[in-house]
mmCIF entry with sequence, helices, sheets and N, C-alpha, C, O atoms, coordinates in Angstrom:
data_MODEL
# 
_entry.id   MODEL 
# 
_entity.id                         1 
_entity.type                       polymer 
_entity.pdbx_number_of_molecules   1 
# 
_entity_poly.entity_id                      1 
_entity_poly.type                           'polypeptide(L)' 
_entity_poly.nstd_linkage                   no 
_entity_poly.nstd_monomer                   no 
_entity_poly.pdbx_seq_one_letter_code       
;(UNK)(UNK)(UNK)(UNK)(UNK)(UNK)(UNK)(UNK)(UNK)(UNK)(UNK)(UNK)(UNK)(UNK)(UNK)(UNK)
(UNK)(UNK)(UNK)(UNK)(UNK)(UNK)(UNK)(UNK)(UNK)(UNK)(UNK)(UNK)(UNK)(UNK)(UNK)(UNK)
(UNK)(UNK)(UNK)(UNK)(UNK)(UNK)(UNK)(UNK)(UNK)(UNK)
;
_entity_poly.pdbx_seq_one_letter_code_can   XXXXXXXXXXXXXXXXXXXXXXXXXXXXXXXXXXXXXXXXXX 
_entity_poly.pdbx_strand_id                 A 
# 
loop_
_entity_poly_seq.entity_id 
_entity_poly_seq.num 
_entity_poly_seq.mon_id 
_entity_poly_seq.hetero 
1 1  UNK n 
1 2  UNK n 
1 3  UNK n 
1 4  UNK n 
1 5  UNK n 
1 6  UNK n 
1 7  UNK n 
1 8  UNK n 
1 9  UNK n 
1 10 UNK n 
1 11 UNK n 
1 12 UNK n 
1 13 UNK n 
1 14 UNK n 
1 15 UNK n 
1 16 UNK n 
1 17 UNK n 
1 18 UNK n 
1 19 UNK n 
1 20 UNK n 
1 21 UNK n 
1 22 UNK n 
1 23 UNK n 
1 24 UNK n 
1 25 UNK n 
1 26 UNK n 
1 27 UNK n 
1 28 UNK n 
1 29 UNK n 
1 30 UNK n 
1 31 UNK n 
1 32 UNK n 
1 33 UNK n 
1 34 UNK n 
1 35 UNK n 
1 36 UNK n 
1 37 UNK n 
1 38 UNK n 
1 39 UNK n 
1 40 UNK n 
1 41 UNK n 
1 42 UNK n 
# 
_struct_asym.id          A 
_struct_asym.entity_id   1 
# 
_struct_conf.conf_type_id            HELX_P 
_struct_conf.id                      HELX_P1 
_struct_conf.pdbx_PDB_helix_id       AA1 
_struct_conf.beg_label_comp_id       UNK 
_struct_conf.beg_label_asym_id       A 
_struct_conf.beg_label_seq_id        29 
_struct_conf.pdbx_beg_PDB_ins_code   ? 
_struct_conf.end_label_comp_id       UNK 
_struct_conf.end_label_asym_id       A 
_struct_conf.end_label_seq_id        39 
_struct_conf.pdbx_end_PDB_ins_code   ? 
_struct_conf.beg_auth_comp_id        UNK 
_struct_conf.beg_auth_asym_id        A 
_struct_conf.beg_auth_seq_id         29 
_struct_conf.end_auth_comp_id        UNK 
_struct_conf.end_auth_asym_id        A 
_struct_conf.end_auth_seq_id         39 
_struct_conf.pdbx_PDB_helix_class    1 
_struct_conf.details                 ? 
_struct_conf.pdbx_PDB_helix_length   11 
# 
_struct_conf_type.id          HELX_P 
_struct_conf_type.criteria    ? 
_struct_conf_type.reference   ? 
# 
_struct_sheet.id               AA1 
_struct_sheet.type             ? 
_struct_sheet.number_strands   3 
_struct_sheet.details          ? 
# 
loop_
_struct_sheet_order.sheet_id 
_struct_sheet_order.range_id_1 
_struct_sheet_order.range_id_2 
_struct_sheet_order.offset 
_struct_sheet_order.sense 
AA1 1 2 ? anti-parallel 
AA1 2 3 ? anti-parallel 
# 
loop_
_struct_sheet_range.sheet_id 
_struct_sheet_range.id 
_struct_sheet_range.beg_label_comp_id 
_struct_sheet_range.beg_label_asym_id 
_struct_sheet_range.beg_label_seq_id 
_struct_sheet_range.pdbx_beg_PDB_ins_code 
_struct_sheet_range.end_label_comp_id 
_struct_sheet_range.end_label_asym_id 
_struct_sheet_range.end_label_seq_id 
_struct_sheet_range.pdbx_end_PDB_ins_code 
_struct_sheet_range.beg_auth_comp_id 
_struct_sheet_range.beg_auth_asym_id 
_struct_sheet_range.beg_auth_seq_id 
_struct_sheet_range.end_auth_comp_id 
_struct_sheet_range.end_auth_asym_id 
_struct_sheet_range.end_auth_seq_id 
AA1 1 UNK A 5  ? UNK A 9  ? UNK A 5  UNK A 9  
AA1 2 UNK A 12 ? UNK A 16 ? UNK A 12 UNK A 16 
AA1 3 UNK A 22 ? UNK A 26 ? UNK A 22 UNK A 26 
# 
loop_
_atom_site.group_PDB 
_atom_site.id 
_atom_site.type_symbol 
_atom_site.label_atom_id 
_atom_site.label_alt_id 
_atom_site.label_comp_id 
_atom_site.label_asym_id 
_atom_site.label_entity_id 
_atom_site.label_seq_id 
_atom_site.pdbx_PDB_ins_code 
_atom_site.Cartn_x 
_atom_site.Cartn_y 
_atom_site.Cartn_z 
_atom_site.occupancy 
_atom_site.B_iso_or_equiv 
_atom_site.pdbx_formal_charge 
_atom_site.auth_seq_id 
_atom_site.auth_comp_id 
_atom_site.auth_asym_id 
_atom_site.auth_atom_id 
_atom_site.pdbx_PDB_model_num 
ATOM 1   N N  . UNK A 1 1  ? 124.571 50.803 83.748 1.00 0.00 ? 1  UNK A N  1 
ATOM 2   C CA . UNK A 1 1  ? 123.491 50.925 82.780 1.00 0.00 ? 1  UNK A CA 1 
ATOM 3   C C  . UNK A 1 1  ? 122.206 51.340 83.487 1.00 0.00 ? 1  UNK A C  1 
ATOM 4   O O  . UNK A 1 1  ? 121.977 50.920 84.621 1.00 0.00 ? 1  UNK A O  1 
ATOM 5   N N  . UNK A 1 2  ? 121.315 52.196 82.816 1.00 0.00 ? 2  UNK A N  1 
ATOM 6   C CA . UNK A 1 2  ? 120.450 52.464 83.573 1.00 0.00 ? 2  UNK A CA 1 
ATOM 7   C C  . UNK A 1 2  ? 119.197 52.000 83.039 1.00 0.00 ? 2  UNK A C  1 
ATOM 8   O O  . UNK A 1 2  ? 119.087 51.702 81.850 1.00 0.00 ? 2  UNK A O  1 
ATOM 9   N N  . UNK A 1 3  ? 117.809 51.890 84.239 1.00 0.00 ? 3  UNK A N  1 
ATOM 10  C CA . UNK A 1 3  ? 116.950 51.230 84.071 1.00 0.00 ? 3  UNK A CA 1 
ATOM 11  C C  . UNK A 1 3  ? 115.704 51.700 83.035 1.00 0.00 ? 3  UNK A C  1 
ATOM 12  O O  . UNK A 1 3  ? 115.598 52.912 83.223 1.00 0.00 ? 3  UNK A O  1 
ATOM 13  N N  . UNK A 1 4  ? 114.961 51.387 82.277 1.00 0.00 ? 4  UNK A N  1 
ATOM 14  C CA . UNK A 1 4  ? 114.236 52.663 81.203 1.00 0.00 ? 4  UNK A CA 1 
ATOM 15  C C  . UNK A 1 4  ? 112.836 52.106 81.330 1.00 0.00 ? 4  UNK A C  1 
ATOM 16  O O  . UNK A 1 4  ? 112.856 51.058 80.685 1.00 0.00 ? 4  UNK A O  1 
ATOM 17  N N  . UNK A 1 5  ? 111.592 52.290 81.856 1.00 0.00 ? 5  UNK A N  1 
ATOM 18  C CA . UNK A 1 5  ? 110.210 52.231 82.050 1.00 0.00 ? 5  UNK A CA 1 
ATOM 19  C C  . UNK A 1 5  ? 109.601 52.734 80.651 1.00 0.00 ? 5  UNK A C  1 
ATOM 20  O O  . UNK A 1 5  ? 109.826 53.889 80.292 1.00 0.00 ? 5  UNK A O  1 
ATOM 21  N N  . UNK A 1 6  ? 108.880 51.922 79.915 1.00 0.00 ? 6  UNK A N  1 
ATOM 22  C CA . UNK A 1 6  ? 108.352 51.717 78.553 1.00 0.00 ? 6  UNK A CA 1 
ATOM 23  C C  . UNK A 1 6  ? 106.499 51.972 79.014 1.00 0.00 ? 6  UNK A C  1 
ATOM 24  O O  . UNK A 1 6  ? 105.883 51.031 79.514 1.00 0.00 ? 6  UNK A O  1 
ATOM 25  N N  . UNK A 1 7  ? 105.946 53.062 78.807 1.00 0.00 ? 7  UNK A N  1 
ATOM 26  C CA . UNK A 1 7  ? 104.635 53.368 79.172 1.00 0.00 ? 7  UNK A CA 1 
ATOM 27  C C  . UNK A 1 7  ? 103.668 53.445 78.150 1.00 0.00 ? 7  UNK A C  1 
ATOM 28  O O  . UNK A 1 7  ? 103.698 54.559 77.628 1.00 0.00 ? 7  UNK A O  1 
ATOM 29  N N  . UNK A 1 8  ? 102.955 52.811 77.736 1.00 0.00 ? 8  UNK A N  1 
ATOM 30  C CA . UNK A 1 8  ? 101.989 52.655 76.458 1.00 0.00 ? 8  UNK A CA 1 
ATOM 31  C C  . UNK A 1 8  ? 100.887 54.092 76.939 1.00 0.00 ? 8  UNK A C  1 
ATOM 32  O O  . UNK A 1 8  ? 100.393 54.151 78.065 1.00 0.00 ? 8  UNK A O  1 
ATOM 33  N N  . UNK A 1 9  ? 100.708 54.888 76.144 1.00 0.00 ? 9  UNK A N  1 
ATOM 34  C CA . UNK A 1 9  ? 100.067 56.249 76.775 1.00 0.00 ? 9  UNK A CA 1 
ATOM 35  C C  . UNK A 1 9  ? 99.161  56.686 75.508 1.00 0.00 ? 9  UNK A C  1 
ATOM 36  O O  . UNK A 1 9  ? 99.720  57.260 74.574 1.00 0.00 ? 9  UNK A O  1 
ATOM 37  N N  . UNK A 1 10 ? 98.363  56.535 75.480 1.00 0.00 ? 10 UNK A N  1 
ATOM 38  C CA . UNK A 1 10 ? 96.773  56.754 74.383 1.00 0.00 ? 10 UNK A CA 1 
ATOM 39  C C  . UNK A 1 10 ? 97.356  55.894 73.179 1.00 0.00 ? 10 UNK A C  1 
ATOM 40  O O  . UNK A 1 10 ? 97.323  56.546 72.135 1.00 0.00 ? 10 UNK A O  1 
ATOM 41  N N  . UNK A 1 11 ? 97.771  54.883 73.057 1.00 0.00 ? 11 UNK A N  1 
ATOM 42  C CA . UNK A 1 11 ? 98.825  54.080 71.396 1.00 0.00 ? 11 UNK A CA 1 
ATOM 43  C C  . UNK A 1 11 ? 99.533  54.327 70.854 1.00 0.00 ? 11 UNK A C  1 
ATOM 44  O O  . UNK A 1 11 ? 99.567  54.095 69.645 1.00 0.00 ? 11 UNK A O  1 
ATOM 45  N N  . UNK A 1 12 ? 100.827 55.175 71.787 1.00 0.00 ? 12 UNK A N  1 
ATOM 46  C CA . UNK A 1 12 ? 101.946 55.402 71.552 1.00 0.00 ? 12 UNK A CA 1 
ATOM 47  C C  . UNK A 1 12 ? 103.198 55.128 73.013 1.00 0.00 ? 12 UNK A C  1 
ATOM 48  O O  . UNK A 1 12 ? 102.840 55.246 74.185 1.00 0.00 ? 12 UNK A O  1 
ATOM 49  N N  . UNK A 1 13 ? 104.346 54.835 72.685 1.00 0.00 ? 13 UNK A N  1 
ATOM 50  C CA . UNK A 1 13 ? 104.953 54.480 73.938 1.00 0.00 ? 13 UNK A CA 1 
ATOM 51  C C  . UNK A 1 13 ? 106.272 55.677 74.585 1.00 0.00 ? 13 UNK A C  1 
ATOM 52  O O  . UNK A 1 13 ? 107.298 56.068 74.027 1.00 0.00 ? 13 UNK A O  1 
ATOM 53  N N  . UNK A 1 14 ? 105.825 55.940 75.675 1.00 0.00 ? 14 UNK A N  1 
ATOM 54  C CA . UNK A 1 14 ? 106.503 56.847 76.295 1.00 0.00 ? 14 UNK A CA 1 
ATOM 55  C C  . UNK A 1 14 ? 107.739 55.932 77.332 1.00 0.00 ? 14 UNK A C  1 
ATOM 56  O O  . UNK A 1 14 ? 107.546 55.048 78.166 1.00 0.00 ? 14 UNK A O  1 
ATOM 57  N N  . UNK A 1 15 ? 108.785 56.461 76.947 1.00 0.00 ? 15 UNK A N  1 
ATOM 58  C CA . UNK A 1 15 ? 110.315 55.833 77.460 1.00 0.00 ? 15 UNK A CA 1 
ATOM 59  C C  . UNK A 1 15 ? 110.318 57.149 78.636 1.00 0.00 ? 15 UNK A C  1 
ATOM 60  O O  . UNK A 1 15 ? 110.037 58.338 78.486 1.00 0.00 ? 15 UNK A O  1 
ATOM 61  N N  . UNK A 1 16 ? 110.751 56.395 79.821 1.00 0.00 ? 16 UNK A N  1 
ATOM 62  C CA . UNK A 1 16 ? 110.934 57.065 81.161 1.00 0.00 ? 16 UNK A CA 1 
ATOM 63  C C  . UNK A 1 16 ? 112.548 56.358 81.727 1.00 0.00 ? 16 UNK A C  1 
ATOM 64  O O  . UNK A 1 16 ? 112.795 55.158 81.609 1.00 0.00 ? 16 UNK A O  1 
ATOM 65  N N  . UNK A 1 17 ? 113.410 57.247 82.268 1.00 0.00 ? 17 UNK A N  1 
ATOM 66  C CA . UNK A 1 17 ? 114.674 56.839 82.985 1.00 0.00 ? 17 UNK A CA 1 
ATOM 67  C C  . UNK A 1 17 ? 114.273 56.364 84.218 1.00 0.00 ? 17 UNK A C  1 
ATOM 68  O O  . UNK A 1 17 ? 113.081 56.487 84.503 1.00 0.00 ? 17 UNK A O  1 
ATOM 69  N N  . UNK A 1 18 ? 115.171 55.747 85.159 1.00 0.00 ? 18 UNK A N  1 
ATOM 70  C CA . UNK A 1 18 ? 114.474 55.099 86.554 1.00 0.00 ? 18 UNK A CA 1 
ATOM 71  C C  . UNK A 1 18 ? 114.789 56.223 87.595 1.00 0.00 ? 18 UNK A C  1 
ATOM 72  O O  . UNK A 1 18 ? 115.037 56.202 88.801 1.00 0.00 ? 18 UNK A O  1 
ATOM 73  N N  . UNK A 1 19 ? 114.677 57.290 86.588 1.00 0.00 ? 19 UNK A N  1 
ATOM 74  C CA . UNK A 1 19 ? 114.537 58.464 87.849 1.00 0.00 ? 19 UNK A CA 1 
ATOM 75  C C  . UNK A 1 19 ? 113.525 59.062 87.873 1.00 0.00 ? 19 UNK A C  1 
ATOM 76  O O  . UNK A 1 19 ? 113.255 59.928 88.705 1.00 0.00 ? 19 UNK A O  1 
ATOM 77  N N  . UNK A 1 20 ? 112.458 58.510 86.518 1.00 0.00 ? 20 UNK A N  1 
ATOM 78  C CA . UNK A 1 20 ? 111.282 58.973 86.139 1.00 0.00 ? 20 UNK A CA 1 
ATOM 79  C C  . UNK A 1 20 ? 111.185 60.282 84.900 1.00 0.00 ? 20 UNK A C  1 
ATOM 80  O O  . UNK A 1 20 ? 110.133 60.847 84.601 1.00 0.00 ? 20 UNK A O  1 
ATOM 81  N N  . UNK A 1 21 ? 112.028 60.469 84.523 1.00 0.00 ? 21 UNK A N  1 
ATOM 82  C CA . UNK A 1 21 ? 112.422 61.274 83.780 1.00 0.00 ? 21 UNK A CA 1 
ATOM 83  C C  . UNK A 1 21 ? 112.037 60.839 82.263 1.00 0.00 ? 21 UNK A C  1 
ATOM 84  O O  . UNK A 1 21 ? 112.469 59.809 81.745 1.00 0.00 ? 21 UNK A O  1 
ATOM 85  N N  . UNK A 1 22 ? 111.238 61.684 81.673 1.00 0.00 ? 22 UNK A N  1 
ATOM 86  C CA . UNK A 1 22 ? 111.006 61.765 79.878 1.00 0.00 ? 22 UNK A CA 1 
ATOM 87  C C  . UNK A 1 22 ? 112.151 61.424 79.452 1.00 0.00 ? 22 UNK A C  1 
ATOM 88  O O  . UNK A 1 22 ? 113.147 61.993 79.899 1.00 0.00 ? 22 UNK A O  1 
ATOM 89  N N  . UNK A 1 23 ? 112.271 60.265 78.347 1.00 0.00 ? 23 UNK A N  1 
ATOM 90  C CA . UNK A 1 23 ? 113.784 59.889 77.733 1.00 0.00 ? 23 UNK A CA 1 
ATOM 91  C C  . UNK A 1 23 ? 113.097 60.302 75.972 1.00 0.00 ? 23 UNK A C  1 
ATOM 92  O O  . UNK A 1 23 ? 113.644 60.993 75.112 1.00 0.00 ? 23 UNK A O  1 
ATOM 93  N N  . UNK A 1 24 ? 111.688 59.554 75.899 1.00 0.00 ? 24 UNK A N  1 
ATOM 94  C CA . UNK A 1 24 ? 111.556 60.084 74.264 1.00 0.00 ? 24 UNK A CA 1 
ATOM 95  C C  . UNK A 1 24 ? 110.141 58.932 74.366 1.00 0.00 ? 24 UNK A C  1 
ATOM 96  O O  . UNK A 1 24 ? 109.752 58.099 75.184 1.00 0.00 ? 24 UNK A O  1 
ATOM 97  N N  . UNK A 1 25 ? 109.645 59.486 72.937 1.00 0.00 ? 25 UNK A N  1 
ATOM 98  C CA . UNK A 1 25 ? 108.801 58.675 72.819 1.00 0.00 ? 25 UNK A CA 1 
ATOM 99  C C  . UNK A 1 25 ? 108.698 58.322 71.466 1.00 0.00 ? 25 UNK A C  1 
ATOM 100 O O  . UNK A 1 25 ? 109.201 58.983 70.558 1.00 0.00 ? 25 UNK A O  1 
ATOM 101 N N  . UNK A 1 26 ? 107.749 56.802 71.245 1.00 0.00 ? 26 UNK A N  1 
ATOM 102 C CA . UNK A 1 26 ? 107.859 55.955 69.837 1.00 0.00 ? 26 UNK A CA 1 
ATOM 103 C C  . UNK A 1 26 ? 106.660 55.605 69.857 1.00 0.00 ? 26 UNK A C  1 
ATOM 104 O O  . UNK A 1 26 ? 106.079 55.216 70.871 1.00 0.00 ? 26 UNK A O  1 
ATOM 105 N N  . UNK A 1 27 ? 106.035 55.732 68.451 1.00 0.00 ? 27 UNK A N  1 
ATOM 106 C CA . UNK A 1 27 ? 104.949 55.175 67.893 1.00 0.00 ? 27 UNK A CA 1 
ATOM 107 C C  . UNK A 1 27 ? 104.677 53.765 68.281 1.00 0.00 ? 27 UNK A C  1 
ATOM 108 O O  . UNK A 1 27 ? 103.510 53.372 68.243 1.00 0.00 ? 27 UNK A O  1 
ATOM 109 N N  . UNK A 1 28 ? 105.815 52.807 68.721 1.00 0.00 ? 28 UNK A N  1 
ATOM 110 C CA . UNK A 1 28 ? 105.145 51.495 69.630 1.00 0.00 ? 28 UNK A CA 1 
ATOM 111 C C  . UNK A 1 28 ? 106.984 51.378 70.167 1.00 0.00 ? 28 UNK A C  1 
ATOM 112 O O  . UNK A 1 28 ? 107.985 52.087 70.065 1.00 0.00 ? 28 UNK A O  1 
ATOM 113 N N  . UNK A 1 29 ? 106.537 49.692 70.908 1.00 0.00 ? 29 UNK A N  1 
ATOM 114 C CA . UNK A 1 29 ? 107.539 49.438 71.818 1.00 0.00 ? 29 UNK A CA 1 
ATOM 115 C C  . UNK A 1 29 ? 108.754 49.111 70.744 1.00 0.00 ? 29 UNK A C  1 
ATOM 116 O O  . UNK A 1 29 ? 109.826 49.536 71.176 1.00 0.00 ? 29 UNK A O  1 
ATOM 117 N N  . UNK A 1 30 ? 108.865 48.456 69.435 1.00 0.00 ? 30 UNK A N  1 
ATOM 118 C CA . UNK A 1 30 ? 109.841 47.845 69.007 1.00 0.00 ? 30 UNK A CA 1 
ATOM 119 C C  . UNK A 1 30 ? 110.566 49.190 68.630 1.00 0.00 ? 30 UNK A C  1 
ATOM 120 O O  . UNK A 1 30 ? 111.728 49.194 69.038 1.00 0.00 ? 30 UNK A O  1 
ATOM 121 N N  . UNK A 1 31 ? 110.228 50.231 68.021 1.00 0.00 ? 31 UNK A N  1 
ATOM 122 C CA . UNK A 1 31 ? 110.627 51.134 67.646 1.00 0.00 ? 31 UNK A CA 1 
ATOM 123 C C  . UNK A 1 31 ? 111.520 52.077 68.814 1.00 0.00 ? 31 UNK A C  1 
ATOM 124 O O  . UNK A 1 31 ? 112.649 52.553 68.699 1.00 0.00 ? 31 UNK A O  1 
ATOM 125 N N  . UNK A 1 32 ? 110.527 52.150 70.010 1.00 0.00 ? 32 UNK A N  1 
ATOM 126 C CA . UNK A 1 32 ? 111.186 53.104 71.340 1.00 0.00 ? 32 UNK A CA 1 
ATOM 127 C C  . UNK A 1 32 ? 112.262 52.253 71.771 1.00 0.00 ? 32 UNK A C  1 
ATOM 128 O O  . UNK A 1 32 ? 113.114 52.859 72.421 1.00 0.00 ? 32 UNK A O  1 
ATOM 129 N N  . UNK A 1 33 ? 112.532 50.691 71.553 1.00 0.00 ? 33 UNK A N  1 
ATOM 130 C CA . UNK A 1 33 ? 113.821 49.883 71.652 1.00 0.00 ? 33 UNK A CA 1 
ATOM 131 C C  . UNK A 1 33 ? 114.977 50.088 70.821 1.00 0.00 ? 33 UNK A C  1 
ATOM 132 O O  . UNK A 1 33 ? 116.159 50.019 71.158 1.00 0.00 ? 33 UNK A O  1 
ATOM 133 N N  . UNK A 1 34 ? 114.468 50.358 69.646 1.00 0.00 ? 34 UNK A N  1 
ATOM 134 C CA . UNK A 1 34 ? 115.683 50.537 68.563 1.00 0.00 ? 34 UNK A CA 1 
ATOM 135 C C  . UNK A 1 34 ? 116.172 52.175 69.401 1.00 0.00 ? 34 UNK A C  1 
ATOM 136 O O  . UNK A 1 34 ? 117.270 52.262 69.951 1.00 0.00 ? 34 UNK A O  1 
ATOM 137 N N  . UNK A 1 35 ? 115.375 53.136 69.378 1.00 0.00 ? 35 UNK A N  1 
ATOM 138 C CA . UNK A 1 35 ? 115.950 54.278 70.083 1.00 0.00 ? 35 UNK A CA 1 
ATOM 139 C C  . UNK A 1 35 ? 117.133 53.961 71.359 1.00 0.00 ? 35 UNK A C  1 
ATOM 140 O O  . UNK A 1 35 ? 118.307 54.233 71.611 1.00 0.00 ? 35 UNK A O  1 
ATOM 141 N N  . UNK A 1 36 ? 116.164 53.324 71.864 1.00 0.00 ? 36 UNK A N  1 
ATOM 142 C CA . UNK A 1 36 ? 117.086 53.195 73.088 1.00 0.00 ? 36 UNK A CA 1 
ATOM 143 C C  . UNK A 1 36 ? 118.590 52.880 72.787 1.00 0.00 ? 36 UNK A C  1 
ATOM 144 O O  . UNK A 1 36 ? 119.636 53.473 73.052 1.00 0.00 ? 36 UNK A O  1 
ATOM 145 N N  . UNK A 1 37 ? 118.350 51.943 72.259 1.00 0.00 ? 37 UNK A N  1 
ATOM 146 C CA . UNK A 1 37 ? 119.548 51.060 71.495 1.00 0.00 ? 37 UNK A CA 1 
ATOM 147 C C  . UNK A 1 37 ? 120.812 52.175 70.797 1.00 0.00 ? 37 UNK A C  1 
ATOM 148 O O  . UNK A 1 37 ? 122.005 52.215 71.099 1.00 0.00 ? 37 UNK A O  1 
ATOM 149 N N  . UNK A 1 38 ? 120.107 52.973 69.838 1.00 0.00 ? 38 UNK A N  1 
ATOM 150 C CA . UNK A 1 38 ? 120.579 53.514 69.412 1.00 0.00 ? 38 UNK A CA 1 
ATOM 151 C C  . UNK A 1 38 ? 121.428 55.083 70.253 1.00 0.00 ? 38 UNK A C  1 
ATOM 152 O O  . UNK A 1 38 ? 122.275 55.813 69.739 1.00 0.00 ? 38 UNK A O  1 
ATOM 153 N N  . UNK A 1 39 ? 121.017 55.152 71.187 1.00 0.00 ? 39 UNK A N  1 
ATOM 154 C CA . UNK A 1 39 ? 121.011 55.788 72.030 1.00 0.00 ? 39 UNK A CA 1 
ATOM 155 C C  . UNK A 1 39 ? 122.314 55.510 72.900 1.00 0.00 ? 39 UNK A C  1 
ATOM 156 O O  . UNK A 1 39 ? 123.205 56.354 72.995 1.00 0.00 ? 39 UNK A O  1 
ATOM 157 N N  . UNK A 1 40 ? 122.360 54.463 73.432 1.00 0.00 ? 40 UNK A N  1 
ATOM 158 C CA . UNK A 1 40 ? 123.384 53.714 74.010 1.00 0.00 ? 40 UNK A CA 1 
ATOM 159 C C  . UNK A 1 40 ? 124.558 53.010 73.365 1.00 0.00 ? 40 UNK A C  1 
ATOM 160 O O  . UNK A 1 40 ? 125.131 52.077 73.926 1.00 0.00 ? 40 UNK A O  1 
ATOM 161 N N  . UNK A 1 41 ? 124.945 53.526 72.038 1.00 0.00 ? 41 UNK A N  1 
ATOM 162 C CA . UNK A 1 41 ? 125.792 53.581 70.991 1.00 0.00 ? 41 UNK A CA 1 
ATOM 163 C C  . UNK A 1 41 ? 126.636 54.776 71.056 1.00 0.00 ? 41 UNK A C  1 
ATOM 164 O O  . UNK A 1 41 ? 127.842 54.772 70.813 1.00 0.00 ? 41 UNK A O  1 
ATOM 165 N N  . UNK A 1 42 ? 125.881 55.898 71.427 1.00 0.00 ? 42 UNK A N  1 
ATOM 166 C CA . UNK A 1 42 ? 126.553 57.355 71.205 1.00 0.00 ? 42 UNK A CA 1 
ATOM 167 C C  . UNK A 1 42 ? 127.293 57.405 72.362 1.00 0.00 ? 42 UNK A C  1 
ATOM 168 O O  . UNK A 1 42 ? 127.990 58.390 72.607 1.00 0.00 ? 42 UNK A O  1 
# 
């Protein structure tokens, strides 16, 4: 499983891989979690 860095960036949250890599971004943290989540389903 890999590690995912959650970056709050002007009041929105930017999701980063632990390679530093853009994964997506969400209007806040609970939301960029459900992504993730959802993400790791497929």
């Amino acid at each position: 499983m890999r590690d995912y860095r959650l970056v709050n960036v002007r009041g929105h949250i930017e999701v980063y891989d632990d390679w530093g890599q853009f994964v997506l971004s969400a209007d806040n943290e609970g939301e960029a979690l459900c992504e993730l989540d959802d993400m790791m389903e497929d």
